[in-house]
MARVOTOR-912247 format. One record per residue (C-alpha): residue in three letters; x, y, z. Coordinates in steps of 0.5 Angstrom, whole numbers, plus 500, padded with zeros to 3 digits. Each point is the difference from the previous one (the first is absolute). Layout:
residues N
ALAXYZ/...
This chain:
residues 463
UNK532425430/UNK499507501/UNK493500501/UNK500495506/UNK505504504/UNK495507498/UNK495496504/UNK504498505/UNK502506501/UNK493504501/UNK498494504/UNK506502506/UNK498507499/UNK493499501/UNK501495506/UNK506505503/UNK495506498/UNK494497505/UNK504498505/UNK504507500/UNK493502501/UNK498496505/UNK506502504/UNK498507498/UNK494499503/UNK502497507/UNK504504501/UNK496506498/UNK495497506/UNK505498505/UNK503508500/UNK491501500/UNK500495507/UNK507503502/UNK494506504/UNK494496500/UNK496494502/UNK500494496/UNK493498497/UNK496496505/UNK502504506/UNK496501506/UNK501502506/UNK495499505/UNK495498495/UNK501507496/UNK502499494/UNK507504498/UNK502497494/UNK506504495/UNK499505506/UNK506504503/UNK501501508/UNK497507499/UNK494498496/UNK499494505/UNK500504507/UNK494505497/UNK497494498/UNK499497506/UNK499506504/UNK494501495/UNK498493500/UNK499499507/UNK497506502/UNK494497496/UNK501493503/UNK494496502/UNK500493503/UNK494497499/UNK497495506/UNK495495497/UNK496495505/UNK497492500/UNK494503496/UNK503505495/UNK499506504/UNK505506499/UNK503505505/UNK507504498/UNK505504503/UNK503506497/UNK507503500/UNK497505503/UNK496497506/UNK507497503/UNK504506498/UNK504496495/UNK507503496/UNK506499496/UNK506501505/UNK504505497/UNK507498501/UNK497494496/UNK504502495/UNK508496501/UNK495494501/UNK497501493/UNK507501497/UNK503494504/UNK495495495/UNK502504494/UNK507500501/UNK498492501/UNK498499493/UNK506499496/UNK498505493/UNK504494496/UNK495495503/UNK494504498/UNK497493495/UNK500496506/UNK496505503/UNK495500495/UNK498493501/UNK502500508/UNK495505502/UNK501502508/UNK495503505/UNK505503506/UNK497501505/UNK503505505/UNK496501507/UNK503507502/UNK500503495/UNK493502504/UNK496503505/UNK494499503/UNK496503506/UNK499493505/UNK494503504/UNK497502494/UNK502494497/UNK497496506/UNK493506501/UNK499497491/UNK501493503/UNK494501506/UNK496503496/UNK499494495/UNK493497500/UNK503494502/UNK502502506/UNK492503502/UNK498497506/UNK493499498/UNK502496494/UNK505495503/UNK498492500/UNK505498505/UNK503492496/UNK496496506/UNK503492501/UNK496494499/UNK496498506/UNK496495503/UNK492499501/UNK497496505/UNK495496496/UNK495493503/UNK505496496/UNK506503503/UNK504506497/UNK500502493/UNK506506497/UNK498506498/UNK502503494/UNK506505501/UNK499508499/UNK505503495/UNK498507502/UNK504506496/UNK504503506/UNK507503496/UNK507499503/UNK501508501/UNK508498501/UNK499495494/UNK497505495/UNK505506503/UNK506497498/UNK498498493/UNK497507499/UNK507503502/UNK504495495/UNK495501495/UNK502508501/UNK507500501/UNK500494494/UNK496505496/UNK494495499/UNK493503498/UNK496494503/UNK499496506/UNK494494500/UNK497498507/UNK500494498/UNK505498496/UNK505502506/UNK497496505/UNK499505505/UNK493497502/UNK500496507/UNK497494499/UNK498495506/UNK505496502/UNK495493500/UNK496499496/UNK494495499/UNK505494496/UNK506502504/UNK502494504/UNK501502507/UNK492503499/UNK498493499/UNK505497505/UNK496505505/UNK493498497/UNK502492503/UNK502502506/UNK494504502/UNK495494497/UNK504496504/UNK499505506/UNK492500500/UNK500492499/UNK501501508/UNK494498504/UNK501500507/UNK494496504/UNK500504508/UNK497496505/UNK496502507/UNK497495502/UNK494498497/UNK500507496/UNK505501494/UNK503506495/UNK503499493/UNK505504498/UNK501500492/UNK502504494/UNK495505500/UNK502503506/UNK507498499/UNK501503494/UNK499507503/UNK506500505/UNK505499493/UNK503505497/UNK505500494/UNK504507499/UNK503503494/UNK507495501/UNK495494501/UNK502499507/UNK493497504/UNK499502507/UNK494497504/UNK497506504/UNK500498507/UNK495506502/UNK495497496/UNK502492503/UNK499503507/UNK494504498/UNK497492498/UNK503497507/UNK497506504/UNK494498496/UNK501492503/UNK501504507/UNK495504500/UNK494494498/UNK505494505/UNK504504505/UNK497500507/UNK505503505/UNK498505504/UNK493500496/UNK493500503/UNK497494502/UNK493498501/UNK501495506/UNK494495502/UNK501500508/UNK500494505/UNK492503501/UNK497500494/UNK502507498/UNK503504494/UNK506506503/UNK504503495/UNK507499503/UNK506505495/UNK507501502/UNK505495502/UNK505495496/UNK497494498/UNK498499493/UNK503499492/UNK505504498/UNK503500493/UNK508501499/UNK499505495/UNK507503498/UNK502491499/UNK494498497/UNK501506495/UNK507497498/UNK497492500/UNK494503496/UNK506503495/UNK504494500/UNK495495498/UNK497504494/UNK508500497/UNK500493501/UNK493500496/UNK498495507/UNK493498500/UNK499498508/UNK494499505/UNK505504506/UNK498503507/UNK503507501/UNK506502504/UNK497502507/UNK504503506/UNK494498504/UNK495494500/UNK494499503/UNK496493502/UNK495501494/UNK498504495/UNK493503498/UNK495505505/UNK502496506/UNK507499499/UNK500499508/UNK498493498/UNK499495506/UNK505500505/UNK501506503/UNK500505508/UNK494504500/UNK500505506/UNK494505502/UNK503506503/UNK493503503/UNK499493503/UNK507498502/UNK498494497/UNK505495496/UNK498494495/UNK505495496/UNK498496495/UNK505495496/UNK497497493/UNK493502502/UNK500497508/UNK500505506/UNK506497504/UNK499505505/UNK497506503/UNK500506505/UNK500506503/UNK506505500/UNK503506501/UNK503505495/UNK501507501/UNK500504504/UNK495506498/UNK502505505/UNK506500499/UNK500500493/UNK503494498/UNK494497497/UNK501494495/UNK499502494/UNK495496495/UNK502497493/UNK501494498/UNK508497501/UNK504494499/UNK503497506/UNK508500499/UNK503495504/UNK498497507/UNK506498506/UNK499497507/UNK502502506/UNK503507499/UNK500508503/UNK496505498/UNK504506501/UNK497508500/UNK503506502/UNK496499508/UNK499493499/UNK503492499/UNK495495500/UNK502493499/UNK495495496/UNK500493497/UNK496502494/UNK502505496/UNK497501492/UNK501508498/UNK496502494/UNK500508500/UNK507502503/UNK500500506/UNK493498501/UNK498493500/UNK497494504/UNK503498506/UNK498496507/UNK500504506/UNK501497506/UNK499506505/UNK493501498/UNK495496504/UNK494503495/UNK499501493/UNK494504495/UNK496506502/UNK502507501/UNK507498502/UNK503502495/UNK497507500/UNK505502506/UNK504494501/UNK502497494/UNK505499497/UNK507504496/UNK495497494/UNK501493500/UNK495494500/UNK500498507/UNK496493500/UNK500494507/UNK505495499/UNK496495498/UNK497504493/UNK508502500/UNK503493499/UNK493498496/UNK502504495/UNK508500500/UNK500493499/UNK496500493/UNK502506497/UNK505501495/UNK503506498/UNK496504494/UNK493499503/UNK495506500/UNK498503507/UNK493504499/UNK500507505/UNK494504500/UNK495504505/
């Protein structure tokens, strides 16, 4: 009976003598952390494991006069920033900071601290010099001007089978307000390494050749160089289709797509210059036989730009393919080199001579006077388009109210008119007893003419 009681007895004493130990011991190691850190401490990454307040402020004074962040780019390149090129130091005051935390760690705590490492990161407890932080920045090799690829969006080529989407340009521009505050989280945080491309700092392109609004755009564009307008003048024609289209669109950087109007007028004032006739000069074939050239005037063709301009716009977004007229703010009877066609007045200013034909017919003819020369109111030669015709009204000047049956004006002032107070036409009249500068023709050529002519029909003028 007495041997069991001696093994029980030994074995407490064992057990209360390893525990009498271990507490011995843990309170050895709390008394130890009362002054210092637990182990597994840092603070801005330096590590101040069973460190007291004292031994913690010389070492971060150490440690970051020696600090150095490594910058590494895309291809592995690496550039740093030391300590002293951005005038980096420990803040002396720094210390009620540090004794903060360690006042924080309860020293009776110290196994749970063991096995709970803690990094404090304290942001003022720091100091750098910003413009030479900046300066450091700015002179990265990233940042050199002559090695920068700009990141450039998908774009579009024109092709004979319609557009095809070129491949986005990734580029290696650095985000410098990106990569600064990175750089200044990593110093404050005391971190060693920042990678360029780990942080995303490169601008990329906003689309790319698979984005949807890319390929959203591609159909709108093929769909715009489907167009194909068929312009028509009179027996001679123009096509207007993709490969000229295609080189008034634009797509900007955000995908809008604009038409350039400057180049779409360009293209109408290439139509005008070909089609348009007004004020152009004429070879006109005389009621002789003879070839005069006849210029000024305002009979003739002329294209209304500024609206065909936005009809032209209108149809390519609508993808339309039309055979169209363009919009004119003026016609003429015919088109080709004699758009006079066969209905017109012919008058000779040198001969006082008037002809009017109708569809090809002369209706009637005569002699004239027109202008009086010595006066300085000569009629003007050109080719003009009749304006209007009226019976029986008063022509007005400042010396002078003439009544007559026929009145068909054509320039102004100026037009074809009888004159009863003249008994006698043609000759040299004109050169010192002409008109204020109309057409004064007999009665009878006067009624001839009023009776079949409409407005719009060209009256040739020459000398």
């Amino acid at each position: 009976m007495g041997e069991p009681k001696n093994k029980f007895r030994k074995t407490m004493l064992l057990i209360l003598t390893f525990f009498g130990t271990l507490l011995s011991m843990y309170l050895a190691m709390s008394i130890y952390f009362m002054n210092r850190f637990y182990f597994g401490t840092t603070i801005n990454c330096i590590n101040v494991s069973g460190k007291n307040i004292e031994d913690v402020n010389k070492q971060m004074k150490s440690e970051l006069s020696s600090y150095v962040l490594l910058l590494r780019d895309e291809n592995g390149i690496e550039e740093q920033i030391t300590a002293s090129d951005i005038g980096l130091k420990y803040i002396n005051n720094s210390h009620e900071k540090i004794k903060s935390l360690k006042t924080n760690q309860n020293p009776f705590q110290w196994i749970y601290g063991i096995f709970n490492k803690k990094d404090f990161k304290l942001s003022d407890i720091i100091s750098y010099d910003e413009k030479l932080l900046k300066k450091s920045i700015d002179s990265l090799s990233c940042f050199n001007p002559d090695t920068i690829i700009n990141p450039k969006n998908a774009s579009f080529q024109f092709t004979d089978n319609g557009y095809k989407i070129i491949k986005e340009v990734d580029g290696n521009k650095v985000s410098k307000n990106i990569l600064y505050n990175h750089i200044v989280d990593a110093i404050i945080k005391g971190e060693n390494t920042v990678d360029l491309k780990t942080i995303n700092c490169y601008e990329k392109p906003r689309y790319t050749s698979n984005s949807k609004e890319i390929l959203a755009i591609k159909d709108m564009l093929d769909k715009y160089v489907s167009t194909k307008i068929t312009y028509t003048f009179g027996q001679s024609t123009e096509i207007l289709d993709g490969t000229i289209i295609n080189t008034w669109i634009n797509v900007d950087n955000n995908l809008k797509v604009t038409f350039d109007e400057i180049k779409v007028k360009n293209y109408i004032d290439t139509l005008a210059k070909t089609y348009d006739t007004l004020g152009s000069t004429r070879s006109f074939i005389t009621s002789s036989g003879k070839s005069v050239s006849v210029s000024g005037g305002d009979y003739g063709w002329s294209i209304n730009k500024s609206k065909e301009v936005q009809d032209i716009i209108a149809a390519v977004k609508n993808a339309k393919s039309i055979t169209k007229k363009p919009v004119y703010n003026q016609t003429a009877l015919s088109h080709g080199i004699n758009d006079i066609g066969n209905t017109y007045v012919e008058i000779n200013l040198s001969r006082q001579y008037l002809w009017f034909y109708k569809n090809g017919f002369l209706i009637v003819e005569g002699s004239v006077v027109t202008g009086n020369v010595s006066s300085s109111h000569s009629t003007p030669s050109g080719t003009y388009k009749l304006k209007y015709k009226q019976k029986d009204t008063v022509l007005r000047g400042v010396d002078y109210a003439a009544p007559v049956s026929y009145w068909m004006p054509f320039n102004g002032g100026i037009g074809i008119h009888d004159a009863n107070w003249r008994s006698t036409f043609g000759g040299n009249i004109y050169l010192t007893n002409g008109s204020h500068g109309c057409i004064n023709a007999p009665y009878y050529v006067a009624k001839a003419i009023f009776n079949n002519i409409e407005a719009g029909t060209p009256i040739i003028c020459y000398y």
